[in-house]
BAFI-481851 format. One record per residue: z, y, x of N, C-alpha, C, O in turn; residue in three letters; residue number from 1. Coordinates in pm, whole numbers, plus 50000, padded with zeros to 5 digits. Atoms other than C-alpha are relative to their C-alpha. Layout:
PT, Z, Y, X, Z, Y, X, Z, Y, X, Z, Y, X, Ala, NUM
...
END
This chain:
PT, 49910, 49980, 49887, 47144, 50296, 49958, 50031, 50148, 50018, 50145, 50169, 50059, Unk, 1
PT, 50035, 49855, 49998, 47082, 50670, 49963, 50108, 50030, 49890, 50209, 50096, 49916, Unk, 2
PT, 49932, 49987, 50149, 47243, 50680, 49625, 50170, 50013, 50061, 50252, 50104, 50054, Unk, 3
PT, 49805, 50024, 49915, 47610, 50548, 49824, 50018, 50073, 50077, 50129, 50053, 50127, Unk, 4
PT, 49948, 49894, 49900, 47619, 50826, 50054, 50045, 50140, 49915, 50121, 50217, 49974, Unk, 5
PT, 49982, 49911, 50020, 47638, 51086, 49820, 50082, 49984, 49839, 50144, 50061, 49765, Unk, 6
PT, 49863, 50022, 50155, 47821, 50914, 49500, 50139, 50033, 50044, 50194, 50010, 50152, Unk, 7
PT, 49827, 49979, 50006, 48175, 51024, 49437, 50055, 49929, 49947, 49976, 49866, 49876, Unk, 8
PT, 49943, 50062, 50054, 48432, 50840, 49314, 50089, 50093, 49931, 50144, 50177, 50002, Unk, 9
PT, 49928, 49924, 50072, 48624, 51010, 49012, 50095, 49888, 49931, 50125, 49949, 49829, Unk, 10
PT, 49884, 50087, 50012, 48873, 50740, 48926, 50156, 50052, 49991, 50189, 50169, 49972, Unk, 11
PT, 49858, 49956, 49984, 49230, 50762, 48945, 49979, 49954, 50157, 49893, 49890, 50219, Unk, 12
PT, 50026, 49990, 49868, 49324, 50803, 49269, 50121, 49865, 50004, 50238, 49894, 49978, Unk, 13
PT, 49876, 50040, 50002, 49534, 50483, 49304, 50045, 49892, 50124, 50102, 49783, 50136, Unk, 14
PT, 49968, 49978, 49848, 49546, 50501, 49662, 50215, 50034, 49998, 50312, 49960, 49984, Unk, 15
PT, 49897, 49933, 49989, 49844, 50752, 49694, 50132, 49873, 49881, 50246, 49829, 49891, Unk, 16
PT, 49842, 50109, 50073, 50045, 50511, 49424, 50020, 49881, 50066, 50138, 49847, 50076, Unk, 17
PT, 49996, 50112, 49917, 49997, 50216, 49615, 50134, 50048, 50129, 50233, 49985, 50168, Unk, 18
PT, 49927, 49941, 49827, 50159, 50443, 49951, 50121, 50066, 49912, 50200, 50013, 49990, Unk, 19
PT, 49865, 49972, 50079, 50465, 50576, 49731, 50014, 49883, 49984, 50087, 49845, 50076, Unk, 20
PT, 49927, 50097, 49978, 50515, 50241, 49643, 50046, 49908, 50109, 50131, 49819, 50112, Unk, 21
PT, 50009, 50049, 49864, 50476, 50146, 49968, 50169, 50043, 50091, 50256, 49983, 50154, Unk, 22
PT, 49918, 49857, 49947, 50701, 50448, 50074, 50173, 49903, 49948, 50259, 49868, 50029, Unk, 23
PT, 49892, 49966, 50078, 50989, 50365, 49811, 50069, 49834, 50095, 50170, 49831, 50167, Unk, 24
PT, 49940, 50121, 49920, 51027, 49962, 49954, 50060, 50034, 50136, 50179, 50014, 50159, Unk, 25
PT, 49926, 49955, 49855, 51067, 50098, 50336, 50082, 50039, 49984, 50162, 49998, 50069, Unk, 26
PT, 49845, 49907, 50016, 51357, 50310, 50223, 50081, 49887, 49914, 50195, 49923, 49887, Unk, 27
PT, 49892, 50065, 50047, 51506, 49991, 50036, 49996, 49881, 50148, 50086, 49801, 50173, Unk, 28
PT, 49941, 50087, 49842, 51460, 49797, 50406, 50103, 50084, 50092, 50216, 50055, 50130, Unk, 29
PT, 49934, 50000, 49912, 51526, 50031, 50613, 50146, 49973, 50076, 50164, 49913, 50182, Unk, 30
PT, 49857, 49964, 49967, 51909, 50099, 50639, 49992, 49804, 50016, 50028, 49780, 50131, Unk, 31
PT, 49954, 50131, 49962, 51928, 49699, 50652, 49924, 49966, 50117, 49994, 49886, 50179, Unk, 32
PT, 50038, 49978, 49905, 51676, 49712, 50944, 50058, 50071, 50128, 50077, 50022, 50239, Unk, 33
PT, 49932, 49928, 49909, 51823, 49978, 51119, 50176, 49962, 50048, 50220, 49998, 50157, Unk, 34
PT, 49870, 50076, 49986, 52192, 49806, 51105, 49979, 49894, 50081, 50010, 49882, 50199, Unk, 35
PT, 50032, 50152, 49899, 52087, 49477, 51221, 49958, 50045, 50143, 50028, 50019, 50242, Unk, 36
PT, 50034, 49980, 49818, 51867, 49626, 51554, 50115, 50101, 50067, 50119, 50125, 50188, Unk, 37
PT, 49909, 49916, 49905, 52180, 49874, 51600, 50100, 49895, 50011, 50147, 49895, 50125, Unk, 38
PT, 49904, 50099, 49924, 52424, 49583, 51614, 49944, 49927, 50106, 50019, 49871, 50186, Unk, 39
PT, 50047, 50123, 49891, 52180, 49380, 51841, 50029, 50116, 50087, 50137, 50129, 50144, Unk, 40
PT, 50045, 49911, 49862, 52057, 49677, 52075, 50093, 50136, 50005, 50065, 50222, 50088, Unk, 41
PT, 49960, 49837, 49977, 52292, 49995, 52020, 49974, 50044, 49901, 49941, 49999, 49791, Unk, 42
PT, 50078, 49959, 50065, 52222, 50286, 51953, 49850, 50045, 49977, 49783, 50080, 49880, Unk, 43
PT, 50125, 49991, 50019, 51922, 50318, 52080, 49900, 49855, 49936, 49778, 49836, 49946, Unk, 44
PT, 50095, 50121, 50097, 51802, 49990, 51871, 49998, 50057, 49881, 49895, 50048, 49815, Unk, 45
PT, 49986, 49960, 50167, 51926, 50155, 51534, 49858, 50183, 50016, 49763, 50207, 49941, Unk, 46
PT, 50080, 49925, 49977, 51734, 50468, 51654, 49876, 49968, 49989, 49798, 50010, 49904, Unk, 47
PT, 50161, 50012, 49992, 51418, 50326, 51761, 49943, 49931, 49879, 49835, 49977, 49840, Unk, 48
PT, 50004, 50049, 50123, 51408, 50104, 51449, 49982, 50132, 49868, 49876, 50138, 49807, Unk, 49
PT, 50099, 49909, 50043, 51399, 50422, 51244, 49896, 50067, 50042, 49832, 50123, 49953, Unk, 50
PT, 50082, 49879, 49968, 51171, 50623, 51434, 49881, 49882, 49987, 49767, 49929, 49990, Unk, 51
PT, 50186, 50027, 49987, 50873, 50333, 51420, 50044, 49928, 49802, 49975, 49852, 49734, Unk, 52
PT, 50026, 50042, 50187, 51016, 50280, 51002, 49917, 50156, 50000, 49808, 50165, 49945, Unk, 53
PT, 50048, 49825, 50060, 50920, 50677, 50979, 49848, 49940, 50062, 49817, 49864, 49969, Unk, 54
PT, 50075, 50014, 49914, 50614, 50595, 51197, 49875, 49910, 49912, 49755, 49935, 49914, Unk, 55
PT, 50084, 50103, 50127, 50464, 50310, 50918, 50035, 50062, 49886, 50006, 49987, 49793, Unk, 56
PT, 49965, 49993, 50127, 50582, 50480, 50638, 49858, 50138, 50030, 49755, 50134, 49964, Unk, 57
PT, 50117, 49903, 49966, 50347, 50820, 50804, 49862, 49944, 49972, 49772, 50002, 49911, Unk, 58
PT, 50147, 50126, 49964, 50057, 50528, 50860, 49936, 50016, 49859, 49824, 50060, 49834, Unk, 59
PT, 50071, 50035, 50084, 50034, 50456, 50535, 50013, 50114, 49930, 49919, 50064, 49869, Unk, 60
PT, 49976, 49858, 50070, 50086, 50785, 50358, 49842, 50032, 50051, 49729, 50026, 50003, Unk, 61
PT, 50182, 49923, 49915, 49803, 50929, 50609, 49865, 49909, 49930, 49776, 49948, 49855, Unk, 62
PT, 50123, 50120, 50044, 49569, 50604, 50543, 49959, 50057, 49824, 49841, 50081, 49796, Unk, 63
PT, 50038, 49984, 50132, 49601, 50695, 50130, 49927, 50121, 50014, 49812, 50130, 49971, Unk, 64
PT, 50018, 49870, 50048, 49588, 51072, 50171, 49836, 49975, 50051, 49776, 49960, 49945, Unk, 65
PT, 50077, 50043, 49948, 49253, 50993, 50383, 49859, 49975, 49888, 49761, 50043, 49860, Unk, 66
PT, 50056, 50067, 50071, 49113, 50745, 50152, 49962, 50067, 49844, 49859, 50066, 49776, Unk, 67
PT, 50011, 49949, 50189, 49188, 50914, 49789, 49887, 50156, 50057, 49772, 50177, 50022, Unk, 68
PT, 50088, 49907, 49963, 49059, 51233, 49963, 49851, 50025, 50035, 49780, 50119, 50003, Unk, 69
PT, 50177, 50043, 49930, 48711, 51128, 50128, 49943, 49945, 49890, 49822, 49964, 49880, Unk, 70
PT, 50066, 50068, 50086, 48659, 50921, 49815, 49966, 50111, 49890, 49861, 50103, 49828, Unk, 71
PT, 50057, 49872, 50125, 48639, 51241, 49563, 49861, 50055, 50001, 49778, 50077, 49913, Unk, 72
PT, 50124, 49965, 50022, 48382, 51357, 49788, 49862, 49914, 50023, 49750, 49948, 49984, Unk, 73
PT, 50137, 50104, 49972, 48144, 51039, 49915, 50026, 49847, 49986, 50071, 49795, 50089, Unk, 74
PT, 50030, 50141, 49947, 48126, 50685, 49877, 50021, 49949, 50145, 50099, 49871, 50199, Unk, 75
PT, 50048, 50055, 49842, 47987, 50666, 50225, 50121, 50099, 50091, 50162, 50054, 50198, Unk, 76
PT, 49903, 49931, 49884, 48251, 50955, 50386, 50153, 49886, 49973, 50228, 49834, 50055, Unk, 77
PT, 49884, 50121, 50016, 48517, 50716, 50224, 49976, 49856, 50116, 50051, 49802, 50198, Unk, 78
PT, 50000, 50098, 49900, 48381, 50455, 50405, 50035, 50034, 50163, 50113, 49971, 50233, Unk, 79
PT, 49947, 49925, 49869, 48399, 50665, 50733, 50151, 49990, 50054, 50206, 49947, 50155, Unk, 80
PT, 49860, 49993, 50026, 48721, 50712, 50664, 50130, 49901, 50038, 50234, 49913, 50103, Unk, 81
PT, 49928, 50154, 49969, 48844, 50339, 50642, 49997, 49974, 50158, 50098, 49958, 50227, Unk, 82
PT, 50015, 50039, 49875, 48652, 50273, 50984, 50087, 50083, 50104, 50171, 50034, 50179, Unk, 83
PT, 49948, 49929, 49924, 48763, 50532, 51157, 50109, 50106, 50001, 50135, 50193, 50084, Unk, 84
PT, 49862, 49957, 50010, 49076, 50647, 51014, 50061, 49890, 50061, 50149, 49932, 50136, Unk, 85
PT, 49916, 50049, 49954, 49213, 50316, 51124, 50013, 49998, 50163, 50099, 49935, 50225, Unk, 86
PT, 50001, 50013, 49888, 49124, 50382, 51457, 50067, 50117, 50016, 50162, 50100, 50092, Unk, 87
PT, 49926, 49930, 49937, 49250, 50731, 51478, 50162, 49983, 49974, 50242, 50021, 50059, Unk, 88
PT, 49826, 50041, 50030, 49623, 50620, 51312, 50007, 49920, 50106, 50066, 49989, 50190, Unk, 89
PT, 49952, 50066, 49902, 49647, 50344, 51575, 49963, 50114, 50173, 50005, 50093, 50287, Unk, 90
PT, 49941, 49929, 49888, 49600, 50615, 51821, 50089, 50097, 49970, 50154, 50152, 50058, Unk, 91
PT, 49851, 49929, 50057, 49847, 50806, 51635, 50132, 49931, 50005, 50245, 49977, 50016, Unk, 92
PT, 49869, 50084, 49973, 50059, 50514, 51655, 50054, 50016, 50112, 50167, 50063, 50128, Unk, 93
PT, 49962, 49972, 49874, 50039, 50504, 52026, 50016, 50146, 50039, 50080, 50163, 50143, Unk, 94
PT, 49968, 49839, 49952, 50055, 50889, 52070, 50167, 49955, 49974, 50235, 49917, 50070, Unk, 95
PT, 49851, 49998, 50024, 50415, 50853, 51914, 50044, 49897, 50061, 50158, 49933, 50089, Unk, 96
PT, 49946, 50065, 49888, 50501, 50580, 52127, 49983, 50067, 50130, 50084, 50052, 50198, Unk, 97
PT, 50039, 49981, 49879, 50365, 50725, 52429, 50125, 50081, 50000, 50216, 50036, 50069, Unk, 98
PT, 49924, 49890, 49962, 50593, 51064, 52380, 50111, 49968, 49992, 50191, 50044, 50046, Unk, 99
PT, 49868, 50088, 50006, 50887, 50828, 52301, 50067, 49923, 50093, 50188, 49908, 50105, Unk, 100
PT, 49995, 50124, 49945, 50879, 50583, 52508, 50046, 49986, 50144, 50057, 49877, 50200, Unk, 101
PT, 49903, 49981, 49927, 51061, 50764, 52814, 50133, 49990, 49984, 50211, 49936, 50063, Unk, 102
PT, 49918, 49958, 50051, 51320, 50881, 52585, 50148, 49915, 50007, 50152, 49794, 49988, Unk, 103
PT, 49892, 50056, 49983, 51674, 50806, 52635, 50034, 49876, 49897, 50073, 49767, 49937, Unk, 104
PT, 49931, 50135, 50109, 51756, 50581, 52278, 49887, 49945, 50005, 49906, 49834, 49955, Unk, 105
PT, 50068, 50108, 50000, 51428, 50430, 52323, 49975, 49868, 50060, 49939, 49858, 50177, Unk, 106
PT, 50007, 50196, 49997, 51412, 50011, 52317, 49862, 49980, 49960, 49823, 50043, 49862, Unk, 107
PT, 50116, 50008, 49979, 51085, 49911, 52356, 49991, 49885, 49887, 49907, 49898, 49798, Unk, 108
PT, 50015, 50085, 50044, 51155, 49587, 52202, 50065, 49972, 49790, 50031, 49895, 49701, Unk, 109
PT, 50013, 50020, 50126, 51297, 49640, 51877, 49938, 50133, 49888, 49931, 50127, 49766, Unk, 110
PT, 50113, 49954, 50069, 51078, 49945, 51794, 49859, 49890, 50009, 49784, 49871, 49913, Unk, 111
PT, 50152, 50105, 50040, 50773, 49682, 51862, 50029, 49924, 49843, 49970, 49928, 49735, Unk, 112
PT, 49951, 50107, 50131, 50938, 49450, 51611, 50029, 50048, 49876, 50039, 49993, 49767, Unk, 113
PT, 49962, 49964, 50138, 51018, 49655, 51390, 49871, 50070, 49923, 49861, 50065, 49800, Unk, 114
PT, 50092, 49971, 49978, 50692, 49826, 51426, 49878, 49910, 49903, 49831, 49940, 49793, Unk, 115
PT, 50083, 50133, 50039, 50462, 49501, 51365, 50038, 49952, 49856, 49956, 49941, 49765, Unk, 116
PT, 49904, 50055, 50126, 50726, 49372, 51086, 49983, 50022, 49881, 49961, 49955, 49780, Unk, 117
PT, 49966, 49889, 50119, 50761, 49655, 50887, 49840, 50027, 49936, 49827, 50045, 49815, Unk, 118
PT, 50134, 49989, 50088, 50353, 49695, 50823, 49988, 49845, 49940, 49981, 49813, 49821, Unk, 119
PT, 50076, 50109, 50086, 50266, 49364, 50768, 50104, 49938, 49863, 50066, 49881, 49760, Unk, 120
PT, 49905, 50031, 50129, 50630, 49314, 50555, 49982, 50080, 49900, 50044, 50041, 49801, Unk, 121
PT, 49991, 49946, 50112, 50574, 49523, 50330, 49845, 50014, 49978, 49863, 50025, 49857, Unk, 122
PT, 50150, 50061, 50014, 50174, 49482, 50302, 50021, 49872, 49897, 49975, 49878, 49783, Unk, 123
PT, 49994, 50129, 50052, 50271, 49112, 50191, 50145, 50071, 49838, 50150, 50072, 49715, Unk, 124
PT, 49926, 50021, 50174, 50551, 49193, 49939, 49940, 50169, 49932, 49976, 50207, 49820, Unk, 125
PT, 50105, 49936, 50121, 50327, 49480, 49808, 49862, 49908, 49933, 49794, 49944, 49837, Unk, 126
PT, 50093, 50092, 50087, 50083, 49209, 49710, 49992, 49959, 49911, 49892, 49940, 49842, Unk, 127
PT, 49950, 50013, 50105, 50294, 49116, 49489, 49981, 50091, 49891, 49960, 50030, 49786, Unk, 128
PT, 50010, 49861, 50112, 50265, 49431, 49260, 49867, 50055, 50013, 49858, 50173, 49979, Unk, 129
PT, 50106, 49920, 50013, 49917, 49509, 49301, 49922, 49881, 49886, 49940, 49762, 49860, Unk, 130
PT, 50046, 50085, 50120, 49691, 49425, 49015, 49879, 49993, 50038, 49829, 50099, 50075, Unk, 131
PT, 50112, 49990, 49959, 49371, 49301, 49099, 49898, 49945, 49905, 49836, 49840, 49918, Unk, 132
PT, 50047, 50008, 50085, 49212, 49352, 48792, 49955, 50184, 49979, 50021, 50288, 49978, Unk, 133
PT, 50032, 49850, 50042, 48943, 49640, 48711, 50049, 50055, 49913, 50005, 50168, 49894, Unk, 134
PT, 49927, 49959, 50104, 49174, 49689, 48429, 50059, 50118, 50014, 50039, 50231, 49969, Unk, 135
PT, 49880, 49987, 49968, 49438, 49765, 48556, 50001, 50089, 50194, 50097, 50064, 50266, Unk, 136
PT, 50006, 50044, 49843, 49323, 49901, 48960, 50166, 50094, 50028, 50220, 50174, 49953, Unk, 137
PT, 49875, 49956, 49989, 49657, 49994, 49121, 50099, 49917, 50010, 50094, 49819, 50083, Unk, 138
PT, 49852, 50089, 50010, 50004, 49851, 49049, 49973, 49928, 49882, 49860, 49925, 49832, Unk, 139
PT, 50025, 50120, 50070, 50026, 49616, 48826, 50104, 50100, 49824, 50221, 50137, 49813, Unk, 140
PT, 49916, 49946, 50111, 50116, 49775, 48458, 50164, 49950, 49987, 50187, 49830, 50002, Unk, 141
PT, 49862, 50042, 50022, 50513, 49762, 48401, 50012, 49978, 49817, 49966, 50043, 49723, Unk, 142
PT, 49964, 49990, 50168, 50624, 49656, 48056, 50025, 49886, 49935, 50024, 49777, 49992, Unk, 143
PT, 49968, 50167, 50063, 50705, 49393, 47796, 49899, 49979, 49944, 49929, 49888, 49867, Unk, 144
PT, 50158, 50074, 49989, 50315, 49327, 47734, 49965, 49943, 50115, 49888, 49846, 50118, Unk, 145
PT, 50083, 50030, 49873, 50255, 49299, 48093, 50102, 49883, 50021, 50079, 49827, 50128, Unk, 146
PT, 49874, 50082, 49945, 50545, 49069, 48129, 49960, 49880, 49926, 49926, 49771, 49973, Unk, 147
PT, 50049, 50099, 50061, 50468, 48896, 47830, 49837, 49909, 50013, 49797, 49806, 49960, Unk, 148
PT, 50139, 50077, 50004, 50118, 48803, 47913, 50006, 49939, 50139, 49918, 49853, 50141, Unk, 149
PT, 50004, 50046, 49926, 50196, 48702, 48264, 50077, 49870, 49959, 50036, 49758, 49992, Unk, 150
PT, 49894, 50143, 50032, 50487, 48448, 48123, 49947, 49912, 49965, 49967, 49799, 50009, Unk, 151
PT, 50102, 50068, 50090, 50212, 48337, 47871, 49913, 49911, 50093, 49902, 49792, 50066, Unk, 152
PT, 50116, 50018, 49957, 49928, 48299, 48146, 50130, 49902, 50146, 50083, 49813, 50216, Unk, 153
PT, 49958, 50093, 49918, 50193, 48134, 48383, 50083, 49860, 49895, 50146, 49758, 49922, Unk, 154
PT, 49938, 50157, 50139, 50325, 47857, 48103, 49837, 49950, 49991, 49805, 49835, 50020, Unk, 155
PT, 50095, 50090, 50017, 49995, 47790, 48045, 49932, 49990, 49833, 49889, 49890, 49776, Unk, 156
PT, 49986, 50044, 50111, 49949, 47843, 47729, 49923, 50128, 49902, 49955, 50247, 49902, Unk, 157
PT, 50062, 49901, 50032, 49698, 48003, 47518, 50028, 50069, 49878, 49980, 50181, 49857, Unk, 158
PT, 49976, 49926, 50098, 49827, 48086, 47212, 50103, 50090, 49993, 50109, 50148, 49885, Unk, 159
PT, 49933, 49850, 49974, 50084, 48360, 47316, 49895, 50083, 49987, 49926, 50128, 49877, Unk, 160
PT, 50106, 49929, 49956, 49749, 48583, 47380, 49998, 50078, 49851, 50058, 50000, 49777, Unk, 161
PT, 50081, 49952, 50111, 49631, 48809, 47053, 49879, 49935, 50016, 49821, 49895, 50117, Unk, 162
PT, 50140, 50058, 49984, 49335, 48683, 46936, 49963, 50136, 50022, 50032, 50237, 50041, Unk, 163
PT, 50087, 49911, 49987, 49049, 48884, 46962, 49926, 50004, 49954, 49850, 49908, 49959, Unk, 164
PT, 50121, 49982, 50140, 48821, 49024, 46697, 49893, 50008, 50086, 49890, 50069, 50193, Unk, 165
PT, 50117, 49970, 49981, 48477, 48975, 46730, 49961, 50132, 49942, 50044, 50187, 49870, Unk, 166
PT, 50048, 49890, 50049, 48227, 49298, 46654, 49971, 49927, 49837, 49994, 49980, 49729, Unk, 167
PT, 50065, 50035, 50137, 48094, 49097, 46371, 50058, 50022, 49911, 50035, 50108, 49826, Unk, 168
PT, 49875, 50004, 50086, 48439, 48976, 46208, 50063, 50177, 49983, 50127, 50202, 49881, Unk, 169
PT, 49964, 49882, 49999, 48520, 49359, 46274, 49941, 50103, 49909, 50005, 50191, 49851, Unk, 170
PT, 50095, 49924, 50100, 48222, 49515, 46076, 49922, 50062, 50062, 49829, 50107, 49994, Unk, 171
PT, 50086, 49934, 49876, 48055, 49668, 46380, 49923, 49861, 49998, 49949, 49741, 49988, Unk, 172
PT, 50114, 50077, 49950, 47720, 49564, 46450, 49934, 50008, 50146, 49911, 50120, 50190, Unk, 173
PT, 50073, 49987, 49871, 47557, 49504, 46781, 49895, 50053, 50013, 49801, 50006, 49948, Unk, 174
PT, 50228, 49863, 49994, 47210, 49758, 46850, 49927, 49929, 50113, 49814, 49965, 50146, Unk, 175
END
């Protein structure tokens, strides 16, 4: 246990790629977000709709930088990190609501919504692209191997695959 407080993690950091990809989807919602709550509510709907997209797109940026950072130097400060980074971002959340939330273009109701939406929407269709394979940790390799072996492994079907040499058949011996 002693050991996890003071291990580092030297990995790729693939935090920060996760939150760029994160990053790059919000900027293919927003403008269709921000249209829709400015035809419902104005302009202060198209307003407040960006200011809580900027607001989740900060979240998760902060959350990586956090995470990849604390993890270089501890195991256990990483863990810190998780617990109680998510507590200080959700008072970062509400700080930026609070100082907003007089403000002339501010709509209470479709910054919430868009607010709530926008993390957990794009959480769920980043699920999609994450690979949850120690292989692979991160995004999910791009390419016409990675493509081809998912087509393979969704058909069903095992002989798309390379085989795979044994050490023996190889000439390598086991010690």
């Amino acid at each position: 246990m002693a050991d996890l407080v003071v291990t580092r993690l030297d990995g790729p950091a693939v935090e920060g790629a996760l939150a760029k990809d994160l990053v790059r989807r919000a900027v293919i919602v927003a403008p269709v977000a921000v249209i829709v709550f400015g035809l419902i509510w104005g302009f202060g709907g198209a307003v407040s709709t960006a200011y809580a997209i900027a607001i989740v797109v900060v979240n998760f940026l902060l959350a990586a930088a956090l995470l990849s950072t604390s993890a270089r130097i501890s195991l256990g400060l990483m863990m810190g990190a998780a617990l109680f980074g998510y507590v200080v971002r959700l008072g970062l959340i509400f700080l930026a609501f609070w100082v907003a939330r007089d403000a002339s273009w501010m709509k209470v109701v479709p910054f919430g919504i868009t607010l709530v939406v926008t993390h957990l929407g794009l959480l769920f269709w980043e699920m999609r692209y994450v690979s949850a394979s120690l292989a692979f940790p991160g995004l999910k390799p791009a390419g016409a191997a990675a493509a081809a072996g998912s087509t393979a492994a969704a058909a069903g079907t095992a002989g798309a695959a390379e085989p795979v040499q044994s050490r023996e058949s190889s000439g390598e011996k086991e010690s």
